[in-house]
Z-matrix of the N, CA and C atoms (Angstrom, degrees):
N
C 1 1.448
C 2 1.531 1 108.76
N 3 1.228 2 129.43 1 142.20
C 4 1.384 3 145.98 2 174.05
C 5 1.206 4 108.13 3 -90.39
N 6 1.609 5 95.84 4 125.91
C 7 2.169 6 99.95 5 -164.32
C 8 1.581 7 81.09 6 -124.10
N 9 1.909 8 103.02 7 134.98
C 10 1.310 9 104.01 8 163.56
C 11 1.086 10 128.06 9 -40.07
N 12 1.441 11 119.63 10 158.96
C 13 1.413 12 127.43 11 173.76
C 14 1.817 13 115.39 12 71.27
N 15 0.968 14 91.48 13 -10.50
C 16 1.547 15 93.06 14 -162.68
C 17 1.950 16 90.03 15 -107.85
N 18 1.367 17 104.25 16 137.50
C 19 1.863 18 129.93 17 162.76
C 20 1.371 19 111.61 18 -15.74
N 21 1.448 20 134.77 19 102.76
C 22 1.366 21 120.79 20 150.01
C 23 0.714 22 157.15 21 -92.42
N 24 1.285 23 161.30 22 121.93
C 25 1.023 24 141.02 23 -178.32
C 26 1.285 25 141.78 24 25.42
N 27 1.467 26 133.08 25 126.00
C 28 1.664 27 111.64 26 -149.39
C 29 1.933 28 84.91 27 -100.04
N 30 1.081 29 90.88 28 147.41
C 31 1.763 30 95.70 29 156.16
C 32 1.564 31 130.72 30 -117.58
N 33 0.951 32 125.44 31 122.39
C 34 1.646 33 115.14 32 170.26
C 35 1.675 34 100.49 33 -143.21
N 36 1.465 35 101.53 34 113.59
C 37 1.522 36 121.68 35 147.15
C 38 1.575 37 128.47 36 -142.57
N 39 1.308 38 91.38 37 152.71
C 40 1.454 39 102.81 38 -175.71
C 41 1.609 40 107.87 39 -41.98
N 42 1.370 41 118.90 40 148.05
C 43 1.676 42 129.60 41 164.09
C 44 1.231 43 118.51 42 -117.58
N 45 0.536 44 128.74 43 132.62
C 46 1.693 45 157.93 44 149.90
C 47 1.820 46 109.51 45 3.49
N 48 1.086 47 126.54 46 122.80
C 49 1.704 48 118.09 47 -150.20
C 50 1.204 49 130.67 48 36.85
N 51 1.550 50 107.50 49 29.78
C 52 1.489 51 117.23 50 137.66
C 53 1.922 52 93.30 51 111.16
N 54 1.347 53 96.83 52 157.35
C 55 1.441 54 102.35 53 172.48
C 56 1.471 55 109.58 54 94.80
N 57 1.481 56 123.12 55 -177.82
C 58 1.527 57 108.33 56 -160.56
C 59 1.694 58 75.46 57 -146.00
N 60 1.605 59 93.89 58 154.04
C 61 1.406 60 103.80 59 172.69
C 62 1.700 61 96.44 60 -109.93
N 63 1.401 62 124.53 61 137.62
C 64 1.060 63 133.18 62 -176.65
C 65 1.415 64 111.13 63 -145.59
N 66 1.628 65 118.48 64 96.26
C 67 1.664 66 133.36 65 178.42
C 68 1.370 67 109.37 66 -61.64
N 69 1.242 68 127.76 67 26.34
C 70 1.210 69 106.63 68 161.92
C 71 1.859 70 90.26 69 -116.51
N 72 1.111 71 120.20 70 -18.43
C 73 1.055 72 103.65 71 -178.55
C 74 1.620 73 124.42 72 -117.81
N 75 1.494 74 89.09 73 42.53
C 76 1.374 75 115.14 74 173.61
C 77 2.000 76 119.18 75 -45.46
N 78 0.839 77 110.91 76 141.13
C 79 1.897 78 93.87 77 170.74
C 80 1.437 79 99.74 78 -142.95
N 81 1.449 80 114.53 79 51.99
C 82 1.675 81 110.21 80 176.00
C 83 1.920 82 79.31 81 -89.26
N 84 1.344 83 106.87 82 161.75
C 85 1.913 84 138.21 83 168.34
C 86 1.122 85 88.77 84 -57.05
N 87 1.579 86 137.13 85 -53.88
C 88 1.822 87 134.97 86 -130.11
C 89 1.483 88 96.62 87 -137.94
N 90 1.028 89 134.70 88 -20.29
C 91 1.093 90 141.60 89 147.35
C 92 1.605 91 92.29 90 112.27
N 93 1.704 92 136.20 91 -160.90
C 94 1.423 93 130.34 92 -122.23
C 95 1.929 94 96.71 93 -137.08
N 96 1.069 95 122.60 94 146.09
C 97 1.281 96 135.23 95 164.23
C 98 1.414 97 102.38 96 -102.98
N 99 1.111 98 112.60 97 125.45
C 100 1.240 99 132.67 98 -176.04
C 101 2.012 100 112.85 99 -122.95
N 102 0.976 101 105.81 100 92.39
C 103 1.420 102 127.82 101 168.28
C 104 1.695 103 125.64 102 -79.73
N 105 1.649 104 111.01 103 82.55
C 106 1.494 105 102.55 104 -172.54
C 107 1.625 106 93.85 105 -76.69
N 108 1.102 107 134.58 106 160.70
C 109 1.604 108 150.92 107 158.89
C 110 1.636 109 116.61 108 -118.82
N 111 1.604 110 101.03 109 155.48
C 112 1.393 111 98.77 110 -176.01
C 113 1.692 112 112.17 111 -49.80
N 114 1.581 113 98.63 112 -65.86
C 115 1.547 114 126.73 113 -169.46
C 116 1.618 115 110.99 114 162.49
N 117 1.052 116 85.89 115 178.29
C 118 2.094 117 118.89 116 -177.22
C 119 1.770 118 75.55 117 -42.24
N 120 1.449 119 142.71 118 -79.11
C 121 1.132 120 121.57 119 -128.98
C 122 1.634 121 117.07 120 -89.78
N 123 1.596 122 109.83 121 7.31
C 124 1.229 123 112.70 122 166.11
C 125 1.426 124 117.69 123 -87.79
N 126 1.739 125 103.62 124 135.24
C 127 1.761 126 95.71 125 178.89
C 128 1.648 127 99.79 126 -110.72
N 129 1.240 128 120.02 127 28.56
C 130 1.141 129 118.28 128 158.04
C 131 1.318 130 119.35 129 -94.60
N 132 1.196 131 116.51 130 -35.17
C 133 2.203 132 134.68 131 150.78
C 134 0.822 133 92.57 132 -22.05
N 135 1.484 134 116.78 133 -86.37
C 136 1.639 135 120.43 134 -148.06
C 137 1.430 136 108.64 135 -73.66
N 138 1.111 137 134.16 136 -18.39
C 139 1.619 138 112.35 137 168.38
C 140 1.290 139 117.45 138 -77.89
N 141 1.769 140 114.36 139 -27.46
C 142 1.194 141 115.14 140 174.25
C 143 1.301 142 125.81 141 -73.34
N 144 1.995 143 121.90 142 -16.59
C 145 1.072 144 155.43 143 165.71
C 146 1.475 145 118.92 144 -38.20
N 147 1.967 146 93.23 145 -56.13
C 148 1.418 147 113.34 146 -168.12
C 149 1.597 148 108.20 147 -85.37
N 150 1.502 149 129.57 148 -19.89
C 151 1.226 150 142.31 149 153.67
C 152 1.337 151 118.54 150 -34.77
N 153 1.684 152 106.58 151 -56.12
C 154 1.775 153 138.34 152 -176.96
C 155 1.524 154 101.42 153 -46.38
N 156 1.774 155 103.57 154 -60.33
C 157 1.113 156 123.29 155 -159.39
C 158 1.910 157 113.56 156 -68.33
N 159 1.377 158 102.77 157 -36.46
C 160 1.532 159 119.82 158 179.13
C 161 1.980 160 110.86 159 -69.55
N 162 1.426 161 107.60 160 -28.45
C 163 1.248 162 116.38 161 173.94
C 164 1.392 163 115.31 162 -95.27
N 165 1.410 164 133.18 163 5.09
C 166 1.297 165 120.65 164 -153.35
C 167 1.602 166 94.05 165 -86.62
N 168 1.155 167 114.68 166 -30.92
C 169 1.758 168 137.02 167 -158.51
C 170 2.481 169 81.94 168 -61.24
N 171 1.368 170 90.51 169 -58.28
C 172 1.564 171 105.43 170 178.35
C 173 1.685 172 117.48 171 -58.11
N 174 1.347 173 120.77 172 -6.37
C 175 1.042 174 115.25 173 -174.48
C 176 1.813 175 97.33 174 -121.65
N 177 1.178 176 125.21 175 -5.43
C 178 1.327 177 112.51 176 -176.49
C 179 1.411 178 105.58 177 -92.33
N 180 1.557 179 104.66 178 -36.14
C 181 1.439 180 116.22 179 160.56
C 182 1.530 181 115.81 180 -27.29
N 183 0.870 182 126.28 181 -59.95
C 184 1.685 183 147.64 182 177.72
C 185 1.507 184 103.76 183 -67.16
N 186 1.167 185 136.40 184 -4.16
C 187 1.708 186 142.88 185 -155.94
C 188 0.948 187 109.07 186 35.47
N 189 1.520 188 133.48 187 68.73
C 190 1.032 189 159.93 188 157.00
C 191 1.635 190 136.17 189 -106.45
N 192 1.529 191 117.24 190 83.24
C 193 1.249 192 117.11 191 -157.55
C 194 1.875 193 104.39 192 -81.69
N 195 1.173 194 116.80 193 142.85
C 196 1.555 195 139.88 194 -178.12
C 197 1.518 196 118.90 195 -100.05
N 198 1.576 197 122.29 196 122.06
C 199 1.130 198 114.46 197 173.70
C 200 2.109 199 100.98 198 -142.93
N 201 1.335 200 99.78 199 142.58
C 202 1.234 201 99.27 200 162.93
C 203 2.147 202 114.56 201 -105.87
N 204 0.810 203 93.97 202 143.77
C 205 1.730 204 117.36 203 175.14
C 206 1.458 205 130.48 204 -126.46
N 207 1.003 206 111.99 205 116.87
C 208 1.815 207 136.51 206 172.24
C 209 1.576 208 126.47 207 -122.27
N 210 1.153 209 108.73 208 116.83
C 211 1.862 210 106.19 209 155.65
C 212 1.274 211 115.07 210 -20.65
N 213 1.283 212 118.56 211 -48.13
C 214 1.518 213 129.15 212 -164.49
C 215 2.030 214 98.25 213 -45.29
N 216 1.099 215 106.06 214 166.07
C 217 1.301 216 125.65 215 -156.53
C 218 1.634 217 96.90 216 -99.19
N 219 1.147 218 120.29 217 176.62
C 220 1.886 219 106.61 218 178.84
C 221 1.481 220 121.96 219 -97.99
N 222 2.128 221 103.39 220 16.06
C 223 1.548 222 107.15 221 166.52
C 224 1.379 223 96.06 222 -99.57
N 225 0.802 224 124.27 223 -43.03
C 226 2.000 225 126.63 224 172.81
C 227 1.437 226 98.35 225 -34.31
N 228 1.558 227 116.76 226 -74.69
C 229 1.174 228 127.86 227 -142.76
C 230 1.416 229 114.93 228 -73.76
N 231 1.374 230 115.00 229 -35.31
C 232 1.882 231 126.31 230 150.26
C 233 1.431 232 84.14 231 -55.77
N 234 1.004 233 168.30 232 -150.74
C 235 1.486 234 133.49 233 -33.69
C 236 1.767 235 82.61 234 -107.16
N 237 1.670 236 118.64 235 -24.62
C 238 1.912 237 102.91 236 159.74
C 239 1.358 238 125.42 237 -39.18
N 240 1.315 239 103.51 238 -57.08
C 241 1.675 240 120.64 239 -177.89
C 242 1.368 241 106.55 240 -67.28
N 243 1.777 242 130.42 241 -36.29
C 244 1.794 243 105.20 242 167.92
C 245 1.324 244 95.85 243 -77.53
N 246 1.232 245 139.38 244 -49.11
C 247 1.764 246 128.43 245 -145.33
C 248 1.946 247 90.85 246 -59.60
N 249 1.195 248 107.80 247 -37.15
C 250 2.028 249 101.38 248 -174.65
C 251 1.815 250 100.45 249 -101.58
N 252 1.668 251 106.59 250 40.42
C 253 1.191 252 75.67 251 -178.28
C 254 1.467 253 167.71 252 48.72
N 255 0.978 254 84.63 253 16.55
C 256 1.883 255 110.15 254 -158.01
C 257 1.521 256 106.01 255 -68.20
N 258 1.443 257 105.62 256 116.08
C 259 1.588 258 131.12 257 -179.29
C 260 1.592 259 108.66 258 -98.62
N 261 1.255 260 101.51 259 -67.57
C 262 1.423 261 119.06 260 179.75
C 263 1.651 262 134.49 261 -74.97
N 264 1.563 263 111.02 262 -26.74
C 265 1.046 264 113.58 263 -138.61
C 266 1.967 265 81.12 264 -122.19
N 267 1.355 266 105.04 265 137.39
C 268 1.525 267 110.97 266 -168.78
C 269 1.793 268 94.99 267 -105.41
N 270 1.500 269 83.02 268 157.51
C 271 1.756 270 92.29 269 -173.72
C 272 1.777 271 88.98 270 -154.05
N 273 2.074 272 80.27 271 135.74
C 274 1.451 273 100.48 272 -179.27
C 275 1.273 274 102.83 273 -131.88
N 276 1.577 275 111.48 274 143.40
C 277 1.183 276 128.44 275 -176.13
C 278 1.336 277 130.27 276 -93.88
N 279 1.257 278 111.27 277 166.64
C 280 1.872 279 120.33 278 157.34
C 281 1.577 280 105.16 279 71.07
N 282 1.166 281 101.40 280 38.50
C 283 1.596 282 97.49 281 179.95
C 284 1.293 283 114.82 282 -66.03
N 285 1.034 284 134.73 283 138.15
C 286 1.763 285 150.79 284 -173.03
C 287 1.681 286 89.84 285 -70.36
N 288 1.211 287 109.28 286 145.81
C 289 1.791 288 131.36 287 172.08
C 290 1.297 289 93.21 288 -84.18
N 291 1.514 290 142.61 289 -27.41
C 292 1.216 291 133.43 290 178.94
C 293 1.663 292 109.61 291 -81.53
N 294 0.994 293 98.71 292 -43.67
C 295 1.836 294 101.52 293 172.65
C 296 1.799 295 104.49 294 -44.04
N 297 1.569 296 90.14 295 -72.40
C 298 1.433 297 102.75 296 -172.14
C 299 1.525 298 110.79 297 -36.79
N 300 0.953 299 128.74 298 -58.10
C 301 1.847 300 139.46 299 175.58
C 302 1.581 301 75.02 300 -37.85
N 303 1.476 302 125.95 301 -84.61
C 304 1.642 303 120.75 302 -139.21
C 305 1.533 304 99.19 303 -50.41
N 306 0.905 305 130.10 304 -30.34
C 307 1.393 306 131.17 305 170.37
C 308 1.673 307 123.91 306 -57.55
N 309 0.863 308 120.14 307 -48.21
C 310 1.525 309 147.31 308 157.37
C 311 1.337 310 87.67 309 118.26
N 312 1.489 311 126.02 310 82.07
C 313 1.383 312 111.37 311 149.37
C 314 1.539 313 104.98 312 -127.04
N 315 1.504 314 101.02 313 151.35
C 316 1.499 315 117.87 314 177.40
C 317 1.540 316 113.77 315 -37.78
N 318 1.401 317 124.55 316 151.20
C 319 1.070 318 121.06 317 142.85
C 320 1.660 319 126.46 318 -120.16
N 321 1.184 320 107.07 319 144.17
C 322 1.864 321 113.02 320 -171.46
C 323 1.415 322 106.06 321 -114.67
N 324 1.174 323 123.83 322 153.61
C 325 1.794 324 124.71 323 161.07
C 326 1.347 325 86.39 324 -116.35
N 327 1.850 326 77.88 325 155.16
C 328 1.842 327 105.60 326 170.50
C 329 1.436 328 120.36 327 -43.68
N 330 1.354 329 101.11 328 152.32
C 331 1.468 330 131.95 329 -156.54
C 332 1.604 331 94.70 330 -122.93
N 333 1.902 332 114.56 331 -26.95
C 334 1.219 333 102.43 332 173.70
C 335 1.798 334 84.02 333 108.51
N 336 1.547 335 101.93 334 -166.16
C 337 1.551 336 98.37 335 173.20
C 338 1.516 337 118.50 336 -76.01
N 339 1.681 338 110.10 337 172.71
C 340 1.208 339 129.25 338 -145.98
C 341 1.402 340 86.89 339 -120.77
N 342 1.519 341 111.98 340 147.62
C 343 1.385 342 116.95 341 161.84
C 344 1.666 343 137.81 342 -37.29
N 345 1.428 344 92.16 343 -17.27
C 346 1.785 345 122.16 344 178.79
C 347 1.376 346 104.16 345 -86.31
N 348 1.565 347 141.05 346 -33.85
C 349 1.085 348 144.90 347 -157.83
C 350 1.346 349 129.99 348 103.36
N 351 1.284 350 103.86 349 -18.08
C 352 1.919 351 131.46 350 169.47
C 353 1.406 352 106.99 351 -48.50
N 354 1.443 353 107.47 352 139.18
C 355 1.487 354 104.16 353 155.06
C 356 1.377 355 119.40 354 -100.17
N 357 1.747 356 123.11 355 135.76
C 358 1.007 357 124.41 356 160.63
C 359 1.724 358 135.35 357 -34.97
N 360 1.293 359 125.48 358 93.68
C 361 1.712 360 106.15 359 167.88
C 362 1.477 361 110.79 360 -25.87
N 363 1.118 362 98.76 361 159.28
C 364 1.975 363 108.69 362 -176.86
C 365 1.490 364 95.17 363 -79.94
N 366 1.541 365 139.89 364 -27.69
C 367 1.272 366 124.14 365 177.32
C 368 1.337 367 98.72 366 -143.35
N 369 1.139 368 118.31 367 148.75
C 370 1.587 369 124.77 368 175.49
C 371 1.660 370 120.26 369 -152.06
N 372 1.466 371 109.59 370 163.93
C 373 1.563 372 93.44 371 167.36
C 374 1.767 373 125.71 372 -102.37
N 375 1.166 374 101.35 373 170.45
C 376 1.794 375 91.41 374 -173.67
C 377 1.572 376 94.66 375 -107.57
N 378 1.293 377 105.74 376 161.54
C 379 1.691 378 100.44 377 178.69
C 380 1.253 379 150.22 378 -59.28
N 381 1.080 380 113.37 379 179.23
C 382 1.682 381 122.36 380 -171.18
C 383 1.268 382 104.51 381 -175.60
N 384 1.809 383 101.61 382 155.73
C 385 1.350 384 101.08 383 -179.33
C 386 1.857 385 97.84 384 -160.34
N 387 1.379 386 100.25 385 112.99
C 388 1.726 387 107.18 386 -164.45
C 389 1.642 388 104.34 387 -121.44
N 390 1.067 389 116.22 388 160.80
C 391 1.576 390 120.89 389 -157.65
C 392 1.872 391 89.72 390 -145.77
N 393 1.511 392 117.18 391 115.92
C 394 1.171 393 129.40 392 -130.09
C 395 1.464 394 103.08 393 -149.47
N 396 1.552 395 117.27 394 89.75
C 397 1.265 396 150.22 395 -165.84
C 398 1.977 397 90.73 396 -27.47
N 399 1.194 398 116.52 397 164.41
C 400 1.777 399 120.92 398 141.66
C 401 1.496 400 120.98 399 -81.02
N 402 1.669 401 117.10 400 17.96
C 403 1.218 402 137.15 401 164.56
C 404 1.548 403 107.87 402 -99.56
N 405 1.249 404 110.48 403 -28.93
C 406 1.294 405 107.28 404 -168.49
C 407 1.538 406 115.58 405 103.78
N 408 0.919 407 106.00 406 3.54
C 409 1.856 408 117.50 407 -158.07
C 410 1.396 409 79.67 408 -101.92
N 411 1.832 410 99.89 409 152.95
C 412 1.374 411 137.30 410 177.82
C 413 1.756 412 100.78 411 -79.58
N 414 1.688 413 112.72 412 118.56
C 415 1.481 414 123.83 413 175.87
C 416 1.342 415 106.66 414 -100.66
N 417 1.636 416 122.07 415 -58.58
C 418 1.337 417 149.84 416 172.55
C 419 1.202 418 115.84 417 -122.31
N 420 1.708 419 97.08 418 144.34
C 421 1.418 420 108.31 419 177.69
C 422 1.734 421 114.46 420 -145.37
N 423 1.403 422 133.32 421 133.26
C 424 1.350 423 127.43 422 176.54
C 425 1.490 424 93.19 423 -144.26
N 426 1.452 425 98.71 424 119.91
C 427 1.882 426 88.70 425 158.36
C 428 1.309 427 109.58 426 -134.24
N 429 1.320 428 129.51 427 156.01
C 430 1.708 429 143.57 428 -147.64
C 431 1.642 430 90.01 429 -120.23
N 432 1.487 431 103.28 430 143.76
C 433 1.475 432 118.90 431 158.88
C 434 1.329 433 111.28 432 -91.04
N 435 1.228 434 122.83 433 -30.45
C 436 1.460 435 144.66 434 -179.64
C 437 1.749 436 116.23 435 -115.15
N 438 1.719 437 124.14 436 156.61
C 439 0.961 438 143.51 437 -158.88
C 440 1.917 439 86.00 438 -88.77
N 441 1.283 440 123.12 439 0.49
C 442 1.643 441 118.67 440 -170.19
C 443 1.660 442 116.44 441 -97.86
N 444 1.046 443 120.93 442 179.97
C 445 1.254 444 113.33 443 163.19
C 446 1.606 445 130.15 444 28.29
N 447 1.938 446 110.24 445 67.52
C 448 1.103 447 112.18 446 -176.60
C 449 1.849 448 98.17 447 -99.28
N 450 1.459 449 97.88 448 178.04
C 451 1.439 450 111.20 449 172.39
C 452 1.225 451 103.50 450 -56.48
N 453 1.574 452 126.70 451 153.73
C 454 1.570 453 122.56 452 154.15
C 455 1.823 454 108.09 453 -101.90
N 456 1.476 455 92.09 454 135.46
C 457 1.357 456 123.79 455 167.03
C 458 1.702 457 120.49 456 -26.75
N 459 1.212 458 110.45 457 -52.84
C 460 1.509 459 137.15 458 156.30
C 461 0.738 460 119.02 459 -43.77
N 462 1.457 461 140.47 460 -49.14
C 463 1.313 462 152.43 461 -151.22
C 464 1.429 463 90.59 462 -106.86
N 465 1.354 464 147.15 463 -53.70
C 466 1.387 465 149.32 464 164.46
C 467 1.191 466 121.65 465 -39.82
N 468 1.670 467 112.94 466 -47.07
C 469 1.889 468 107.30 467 158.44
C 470 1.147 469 122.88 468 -51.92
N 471 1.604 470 113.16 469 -58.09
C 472 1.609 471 125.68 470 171.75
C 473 1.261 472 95.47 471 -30.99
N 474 1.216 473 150.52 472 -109.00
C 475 1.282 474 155.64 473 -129.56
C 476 1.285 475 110.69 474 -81.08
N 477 1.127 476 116.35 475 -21.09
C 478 1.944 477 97.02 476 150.17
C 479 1.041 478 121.85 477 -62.59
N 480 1.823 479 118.48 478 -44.03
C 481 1.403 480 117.02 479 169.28
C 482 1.315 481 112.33 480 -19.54
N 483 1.361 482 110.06 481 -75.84
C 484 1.009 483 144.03 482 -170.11
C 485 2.185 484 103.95 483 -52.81
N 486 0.620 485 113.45 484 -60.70
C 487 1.295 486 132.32 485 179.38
C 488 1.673 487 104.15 486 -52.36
N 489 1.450 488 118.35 487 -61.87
C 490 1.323 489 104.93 488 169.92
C 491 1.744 490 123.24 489 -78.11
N 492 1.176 491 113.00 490 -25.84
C 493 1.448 492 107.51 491 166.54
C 494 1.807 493 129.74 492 -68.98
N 495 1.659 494 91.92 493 2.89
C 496 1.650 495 86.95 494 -169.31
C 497 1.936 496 88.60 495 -131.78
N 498 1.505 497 132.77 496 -4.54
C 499 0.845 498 137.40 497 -161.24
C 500 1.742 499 125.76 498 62.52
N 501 0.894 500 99.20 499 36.22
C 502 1.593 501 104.83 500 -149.34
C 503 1.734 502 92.50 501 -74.46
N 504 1.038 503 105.38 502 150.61
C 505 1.708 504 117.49 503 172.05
C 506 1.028 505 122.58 504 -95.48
N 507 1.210 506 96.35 505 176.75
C 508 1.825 507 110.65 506 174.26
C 509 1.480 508 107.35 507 -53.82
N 510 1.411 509 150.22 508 138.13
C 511 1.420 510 144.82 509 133.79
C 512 1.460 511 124.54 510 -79.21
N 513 1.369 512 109.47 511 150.29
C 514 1.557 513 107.00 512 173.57
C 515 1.773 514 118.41 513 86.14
N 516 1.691 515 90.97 514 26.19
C 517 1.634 516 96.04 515 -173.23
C 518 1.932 517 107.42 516 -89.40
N 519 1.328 518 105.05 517 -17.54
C 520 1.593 519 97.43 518 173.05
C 521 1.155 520 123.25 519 -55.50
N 522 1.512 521 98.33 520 148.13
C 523 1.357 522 110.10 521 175.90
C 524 1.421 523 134.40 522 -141.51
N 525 1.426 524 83.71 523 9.36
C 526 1.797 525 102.17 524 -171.79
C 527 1.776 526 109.38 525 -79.72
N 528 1.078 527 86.85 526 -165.85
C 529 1.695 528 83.84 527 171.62
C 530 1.913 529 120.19 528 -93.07
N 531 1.230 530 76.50 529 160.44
C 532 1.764 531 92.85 530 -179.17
C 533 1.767 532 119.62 531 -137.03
């Protein structure tokens, strides 16, 4: 489990027109929103994708750098970034199922095809969405058992507002006993 404040997990994968995104060597001011997604065959992703993408302009403002992430391969993951249009908002690929676990996100096997016509990968991860110090340290954390009921984007600016105007910290860093 990933306890605020505390080191996560390093990431480095390739992105999308070349180059590798690598969180340790992040250089956002406020440090990074990190958006894992199912894949290409969820159409609940991509609306939630295109949300990501409409706020990202709102989150850099704040020095807050934005990335989306999928297993999906980097022909999957282009046709994410045209189907949401994606101008702003960077997407990195080929994430390891072992990474994903270190993260604490779910894993699902195929269901077969998708209401879209997609076929499911045989294993994948379900979402998450973590907000990731320029230390590297855990700020925010949400992860889904299901493709339903994610955080809103909106509601994540708000409370940085809020968060950098009041200094507010990480919550949920104990670990002792109770």
């Amino acid at each position: 489990m990933l306890i605020p404040r505390q080191k996560t997990p390093n990431l480095s994968l390739p992105l999308l027109g070349g180059g590798t995104f690598d969180l340790s060597k992040a250089d956002s001011e406020r440090g990074t929103v990190i958006c894992f997604y199912r894949g290409l065959h969820c159409p609940i992703c991509a609306n939630y994708l295109k949300e990501l993408e409409k706020k990202t302009a709102d989150f850099a403002e704040r020095g807050v750098a934005t990335i989306a992430i999928s297993a999906d391969g980097e022909e999957r993951t282009q046709a994410m970034a045209d189907k949401i249009e994606a101008k702003s908002l960077r997407f990195a690929y080929d994430l390891p199922l072992d990474v994903a676990k270190e993260w604490g996100l779910y894993i699902s096997t195929s269901r077969g095809t998708t209401s879209i016509g997609l076929e499911e990968p045989a294993l994948f991860s379900e979402p998450g969405l973590f907000m990731v110090t320029p230390e590297q340290t855990l700020y925010y954390g949400s992860v889904q058992t299901m493709p339903f009921v994610r955080p809103h984007f909106s509601e994540l600016v708000s409370a940085l507002d809020f968060a950098i105007a009041n200094d507010y910290p990480a919550r949920g860093e104990y670990t002792g006993a109770v």
